[in-house]
N, C-alpha and C positions, 0 to 999 in steps of 0.2 A: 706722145712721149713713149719712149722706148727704155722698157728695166733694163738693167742688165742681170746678167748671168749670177748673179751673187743675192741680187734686191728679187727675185724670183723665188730662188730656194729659202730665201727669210719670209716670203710669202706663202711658199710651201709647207712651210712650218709653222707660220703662225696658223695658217686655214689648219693644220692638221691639228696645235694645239685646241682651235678653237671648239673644231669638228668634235675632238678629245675630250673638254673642258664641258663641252654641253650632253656629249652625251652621258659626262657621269652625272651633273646636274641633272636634268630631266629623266633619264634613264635609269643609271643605276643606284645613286640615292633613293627615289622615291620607292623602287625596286627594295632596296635593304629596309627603309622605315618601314615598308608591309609587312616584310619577312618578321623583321624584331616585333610587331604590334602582335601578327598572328601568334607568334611562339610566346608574347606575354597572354593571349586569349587564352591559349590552350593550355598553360602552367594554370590559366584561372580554373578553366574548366577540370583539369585532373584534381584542382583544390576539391571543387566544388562535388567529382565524384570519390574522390577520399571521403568527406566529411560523410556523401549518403553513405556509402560501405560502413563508415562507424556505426552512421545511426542506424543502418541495418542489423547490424553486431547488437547492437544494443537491444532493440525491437525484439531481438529472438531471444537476449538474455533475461529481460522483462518476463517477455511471453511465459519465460520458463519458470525466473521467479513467482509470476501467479498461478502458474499448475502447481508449486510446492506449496506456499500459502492455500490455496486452495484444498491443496493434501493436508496440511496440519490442520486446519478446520476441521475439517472431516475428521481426523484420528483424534483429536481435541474433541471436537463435539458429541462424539461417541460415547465420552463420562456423561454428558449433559440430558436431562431427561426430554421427552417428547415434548409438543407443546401440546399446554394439557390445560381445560378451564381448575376455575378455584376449588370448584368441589374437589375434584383429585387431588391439590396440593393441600388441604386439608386433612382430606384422610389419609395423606403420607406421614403430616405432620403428627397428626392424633394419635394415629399407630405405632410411631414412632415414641410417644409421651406413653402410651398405654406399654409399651412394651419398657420402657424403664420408670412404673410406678411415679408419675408425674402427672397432677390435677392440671387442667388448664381452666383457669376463670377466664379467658378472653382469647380470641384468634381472631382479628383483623388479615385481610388479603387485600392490598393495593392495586390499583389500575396497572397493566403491563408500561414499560418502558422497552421499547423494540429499538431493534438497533439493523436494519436491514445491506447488504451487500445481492451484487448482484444476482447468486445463489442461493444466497443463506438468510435465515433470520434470524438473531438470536434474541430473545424478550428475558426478560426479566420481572419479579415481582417481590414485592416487599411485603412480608409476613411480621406483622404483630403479633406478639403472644405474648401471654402472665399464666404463668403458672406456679405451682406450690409442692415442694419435696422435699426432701432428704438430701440432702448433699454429695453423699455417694450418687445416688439417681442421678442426678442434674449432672457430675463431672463426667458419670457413661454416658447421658445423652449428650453432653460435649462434643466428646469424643466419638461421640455415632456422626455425628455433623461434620465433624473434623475432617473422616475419615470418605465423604461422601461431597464429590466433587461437582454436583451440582447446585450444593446447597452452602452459604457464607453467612456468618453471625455478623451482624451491623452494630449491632449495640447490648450491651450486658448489663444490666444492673441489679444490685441484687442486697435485699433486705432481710435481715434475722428476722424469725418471731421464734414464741415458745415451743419449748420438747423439738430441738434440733430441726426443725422445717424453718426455711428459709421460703420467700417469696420472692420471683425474679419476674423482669420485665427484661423482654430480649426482641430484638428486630431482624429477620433471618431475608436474605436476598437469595432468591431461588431462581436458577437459571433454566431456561430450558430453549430446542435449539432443532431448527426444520429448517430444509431444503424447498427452495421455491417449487421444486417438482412434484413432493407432497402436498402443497399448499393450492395446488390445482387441482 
């Protein structure tokens, strides 16, 4: 059977639609689905080195925050006395009662409560005392505490007796504060 001249060129053109049809099918779609997967990979990937860059930003603004902290310790700790056993906070306390005419009947020193950071250590201890005076005495030695930033009144109490002496029972937290470099 013989086409003719007309059923040829519709042959021509279907094979060239087909030829057309397939290769955007198999060729260039699966060609463009790559392209759009890869370019959503890589929007993932600039996500994903955005987020370290922040947390890099972050990492160094930390880092920086603990040298300041680190600095205000230190400039802070500088009020704070050495660490020192009981006998020395005793004869801090005493000299300090002897120096504004104050009996003590009793001075208790508690076990330290430490408080440790990677550098630092700061302890703590709780000082009992009774003692017996004058009222003037006792508001100077207040004020000597007050004025001395290693040392905090916990508890005050305080009883009249005769001829203007009062007796007090007071609880004093004494701080004191070393670097793990000393402590080797």
């Amino acid at each position: 059977m013989k086409l003719s001249k007309r059923e040829k060129i519709l042959l021509y053109i279907l094979a060239c639609i087909v030829i057309f049809s397939g290769g955007l099918y198999l060729l260039i779609l699966p060609a463009f689905e790559k392209q759009t997967e890869l370019t959503t990979e890589i929007d993932s990937y600039r996500t994903i080195q955005n987020e370290m860059e922040i947390q890099i930003q972050l990492s160094d603004n930390i880092q920086e925050q603990i040298i300041k902290a680190n600095d205000e310790i230190t400039v802070l700790s500088s009020d704070l006395y050495t660490m020192m056993p009981n006998y020395d906070i005793d004869v801090i306390i005493t000299s300090m009662l002897n120096k504004h005419n104050l009996n003590q009947s009793s001075l208790l020193i508690s076990d330290p409560t430490t408080s440790e950071t990677n550098d630092n250590c700061i302890q703590s201890k709780y000082v009992n005392i009774q003692i017996t005076g004058v009222i003037s005495d006792v508001s100077e030695f207040i004020n000597e505490i007050d004025d001395i930033q290693s040392i905090h009144i916990i508890t005050f109490y305080m009883d009249f007796v005769e001829n203007d002496k009062i007796n007090i029972s007071m609880s004093l937290e004494v701080f004191m504060y070393e670097t793990n470099d000393s402590l080797q």
